[in-house]
MMTF fields as JSON, N, C-alpha, C and O atoms, coordinates in Angstrom:
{
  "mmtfVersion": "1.0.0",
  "mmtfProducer": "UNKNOWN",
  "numBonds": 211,
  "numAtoms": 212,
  "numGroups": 53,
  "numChains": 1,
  "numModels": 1,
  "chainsPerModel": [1],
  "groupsPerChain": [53],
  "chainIdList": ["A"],
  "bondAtomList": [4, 2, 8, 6, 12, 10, 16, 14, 20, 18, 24, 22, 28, 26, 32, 30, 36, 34, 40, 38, 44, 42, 48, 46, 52, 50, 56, 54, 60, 58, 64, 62, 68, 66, 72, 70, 76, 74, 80, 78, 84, 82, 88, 86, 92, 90, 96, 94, 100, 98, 104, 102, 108, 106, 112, 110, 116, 114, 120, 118, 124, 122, 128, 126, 132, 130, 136, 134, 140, 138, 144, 142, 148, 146, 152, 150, 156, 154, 160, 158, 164, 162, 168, 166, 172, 170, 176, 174, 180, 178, 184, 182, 188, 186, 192, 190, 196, 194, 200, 198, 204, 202, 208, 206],
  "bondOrderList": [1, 1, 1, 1, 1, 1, 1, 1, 1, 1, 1, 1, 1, 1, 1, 1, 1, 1, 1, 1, 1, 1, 1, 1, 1, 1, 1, 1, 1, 1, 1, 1, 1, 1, 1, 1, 1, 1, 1, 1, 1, 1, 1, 1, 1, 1, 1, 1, 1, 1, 1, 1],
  "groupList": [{"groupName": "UNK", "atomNameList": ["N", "CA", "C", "O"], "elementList": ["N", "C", "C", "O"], "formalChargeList": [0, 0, 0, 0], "bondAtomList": [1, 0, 2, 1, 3, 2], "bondOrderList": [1, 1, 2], "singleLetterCode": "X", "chemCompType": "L-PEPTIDE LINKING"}],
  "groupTypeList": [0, 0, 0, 0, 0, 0, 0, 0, 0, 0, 0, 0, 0, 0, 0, 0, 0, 0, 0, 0, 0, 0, 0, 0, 0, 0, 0, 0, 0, 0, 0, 0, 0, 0, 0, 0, 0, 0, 0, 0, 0, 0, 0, 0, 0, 0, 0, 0, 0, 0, 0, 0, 0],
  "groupIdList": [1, 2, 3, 4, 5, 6, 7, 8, 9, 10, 11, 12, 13, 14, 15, 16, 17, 18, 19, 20, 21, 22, 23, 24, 25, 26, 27, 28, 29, 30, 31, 32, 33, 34, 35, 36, 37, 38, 39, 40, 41, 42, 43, 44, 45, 46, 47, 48, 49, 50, 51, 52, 53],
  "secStructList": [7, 7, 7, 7, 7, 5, 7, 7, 5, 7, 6, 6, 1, 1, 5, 7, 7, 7, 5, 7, 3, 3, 3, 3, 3, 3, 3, 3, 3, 7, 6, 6, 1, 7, 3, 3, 3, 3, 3, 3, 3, 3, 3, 3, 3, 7, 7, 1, 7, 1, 6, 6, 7],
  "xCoordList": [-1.754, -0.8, -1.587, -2.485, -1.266, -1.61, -1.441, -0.975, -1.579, -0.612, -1.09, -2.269, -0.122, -0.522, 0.583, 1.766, -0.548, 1.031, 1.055, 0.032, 1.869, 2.289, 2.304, 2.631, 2.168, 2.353, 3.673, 3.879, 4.457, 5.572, 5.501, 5.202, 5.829, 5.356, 6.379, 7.494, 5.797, 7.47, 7.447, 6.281, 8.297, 7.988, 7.225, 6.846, 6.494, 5.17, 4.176, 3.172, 4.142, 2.826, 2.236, 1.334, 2.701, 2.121, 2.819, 3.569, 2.536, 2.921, 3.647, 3.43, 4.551, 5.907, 5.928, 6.141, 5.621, 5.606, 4.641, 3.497, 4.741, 4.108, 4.933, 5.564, 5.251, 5.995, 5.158, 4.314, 5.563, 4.538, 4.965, 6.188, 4.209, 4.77, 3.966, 2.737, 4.491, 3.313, 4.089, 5.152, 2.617, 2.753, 1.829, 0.875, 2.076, 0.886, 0.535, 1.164, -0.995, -2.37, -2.736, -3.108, -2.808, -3.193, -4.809, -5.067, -5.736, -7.178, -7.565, -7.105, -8.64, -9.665, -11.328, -12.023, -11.698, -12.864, -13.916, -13.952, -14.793, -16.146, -17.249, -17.504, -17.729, -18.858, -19.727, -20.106, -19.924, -20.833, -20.481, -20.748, -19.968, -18.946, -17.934, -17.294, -17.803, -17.362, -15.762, -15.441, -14.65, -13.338, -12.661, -13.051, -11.528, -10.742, -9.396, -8.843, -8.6, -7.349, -6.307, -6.196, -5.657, -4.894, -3.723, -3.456, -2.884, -1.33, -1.026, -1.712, -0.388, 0.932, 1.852, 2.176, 2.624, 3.549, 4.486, 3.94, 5.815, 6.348, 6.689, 7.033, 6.728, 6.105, 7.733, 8.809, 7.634, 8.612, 8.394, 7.213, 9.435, 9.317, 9.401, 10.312, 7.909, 8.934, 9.236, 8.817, 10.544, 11.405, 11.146, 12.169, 10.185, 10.008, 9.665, 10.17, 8.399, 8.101, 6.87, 6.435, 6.362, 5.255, 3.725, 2.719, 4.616, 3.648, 3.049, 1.821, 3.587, 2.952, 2.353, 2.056, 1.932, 0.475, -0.489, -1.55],
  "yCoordList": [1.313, 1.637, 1.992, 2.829, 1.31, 1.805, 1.964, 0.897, 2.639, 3.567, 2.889, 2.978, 2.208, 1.857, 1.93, 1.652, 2.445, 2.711, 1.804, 1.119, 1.526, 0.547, 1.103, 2.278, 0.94, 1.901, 1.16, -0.053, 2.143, 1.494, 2.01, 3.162, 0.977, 1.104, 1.271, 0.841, 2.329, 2.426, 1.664, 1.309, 1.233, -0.243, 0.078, -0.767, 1.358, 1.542, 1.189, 1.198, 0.925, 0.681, 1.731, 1.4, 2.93, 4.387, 3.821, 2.845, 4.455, 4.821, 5.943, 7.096, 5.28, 6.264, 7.201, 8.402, 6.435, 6.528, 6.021, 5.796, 5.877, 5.594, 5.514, 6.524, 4.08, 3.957, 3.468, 2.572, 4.227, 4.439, 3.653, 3.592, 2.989, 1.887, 2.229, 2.283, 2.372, 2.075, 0.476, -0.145, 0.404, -1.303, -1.197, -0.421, -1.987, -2.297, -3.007, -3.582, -3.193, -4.196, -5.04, -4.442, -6.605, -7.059, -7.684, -8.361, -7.241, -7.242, -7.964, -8.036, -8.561, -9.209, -8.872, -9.018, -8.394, -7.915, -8.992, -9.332, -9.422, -10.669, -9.871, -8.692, -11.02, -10.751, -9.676, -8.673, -9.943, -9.288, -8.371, -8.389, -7.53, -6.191, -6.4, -5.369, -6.794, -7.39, -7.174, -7.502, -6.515, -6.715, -7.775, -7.955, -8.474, -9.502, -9.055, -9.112, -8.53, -8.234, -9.623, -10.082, -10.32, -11.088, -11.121, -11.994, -10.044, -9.748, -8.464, -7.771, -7.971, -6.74, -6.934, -8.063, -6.596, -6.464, -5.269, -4.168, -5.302, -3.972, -3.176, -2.108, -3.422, -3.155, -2.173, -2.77, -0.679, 0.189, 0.924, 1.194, 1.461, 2.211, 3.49, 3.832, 4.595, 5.903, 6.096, 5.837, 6.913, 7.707, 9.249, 9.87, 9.756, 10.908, 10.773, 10.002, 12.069, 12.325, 11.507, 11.621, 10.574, 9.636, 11.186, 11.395, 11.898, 12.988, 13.627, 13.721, 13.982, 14.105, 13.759, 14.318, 12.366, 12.176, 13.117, 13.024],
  "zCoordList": [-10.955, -9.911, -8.657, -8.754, -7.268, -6.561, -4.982, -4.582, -4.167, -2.926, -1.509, -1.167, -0.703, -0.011, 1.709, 1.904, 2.677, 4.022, 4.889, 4.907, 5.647, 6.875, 8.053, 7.881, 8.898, 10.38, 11.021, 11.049, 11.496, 11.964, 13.241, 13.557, 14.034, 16.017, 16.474, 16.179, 17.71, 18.407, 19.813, 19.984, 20.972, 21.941, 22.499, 23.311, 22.517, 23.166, 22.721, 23.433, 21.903, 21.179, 20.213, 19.443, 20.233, 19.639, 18.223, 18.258, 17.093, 15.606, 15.865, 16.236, 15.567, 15.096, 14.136, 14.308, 12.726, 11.424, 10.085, 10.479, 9.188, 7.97, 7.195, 6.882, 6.531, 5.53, 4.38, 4.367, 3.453, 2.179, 1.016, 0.886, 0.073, -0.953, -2.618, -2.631, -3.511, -4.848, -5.151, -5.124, -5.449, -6.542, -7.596, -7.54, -8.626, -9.651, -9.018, -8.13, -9.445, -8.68, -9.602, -10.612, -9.719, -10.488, -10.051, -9.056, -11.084, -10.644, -11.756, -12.896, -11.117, -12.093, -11.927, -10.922, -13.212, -13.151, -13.89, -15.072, -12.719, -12.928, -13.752, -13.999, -14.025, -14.912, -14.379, -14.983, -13.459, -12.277, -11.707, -10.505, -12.071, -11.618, -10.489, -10.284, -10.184, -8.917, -9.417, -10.559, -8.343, -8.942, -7.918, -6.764, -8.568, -7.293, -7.315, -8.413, -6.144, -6.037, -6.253, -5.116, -7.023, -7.215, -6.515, -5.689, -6.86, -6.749, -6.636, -7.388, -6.093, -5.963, -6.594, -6.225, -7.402, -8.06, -8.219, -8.152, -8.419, -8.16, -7.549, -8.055, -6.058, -5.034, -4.783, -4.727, -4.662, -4.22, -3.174, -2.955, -2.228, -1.163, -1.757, -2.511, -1.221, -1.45, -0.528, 0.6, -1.181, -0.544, 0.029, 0.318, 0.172, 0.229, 2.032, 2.848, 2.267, 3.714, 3.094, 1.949, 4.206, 4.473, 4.224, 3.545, 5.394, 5.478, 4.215, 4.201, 3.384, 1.873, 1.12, 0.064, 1.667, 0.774, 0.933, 0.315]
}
C-alpha cells in the first residue's frame, strides 16, 4: 500500500491544497535489486484533512 498527494492550484498559480490518495503498488523486483513500479491499483481518495499526514 502506498500514499501519494496531488497539488491542487488555485488561478493564480499558488497551491491551494493537497489531495491525498492510497493505492496498492504493483512492483517488480529484478534480479539485481533493482525494483520496477508497474501499476497503481485501488487507487482511493482520503477523505480526511490533507494536512494530517
Amino acid at each position: 500500500m502506498g500514499r501519494f498527494a496531488l497539488p491542487v492550484y488555485r488561478e493564480d498559480g499558488g497551491i491551494e491544497r493537497y489531495n491525498a490518495f492510497h493505492a496498492s503498488l504493483i512492483v517488480r523486483h529484478d534480479e539485481n535489486g533493482k525494483m520496477y513500479l508497474y501499476d497503481m491499483i485501488d487507487i482511493k481518495k482520503e477523505t480526511g484533512n490533507p494536512l494530517e499526514l
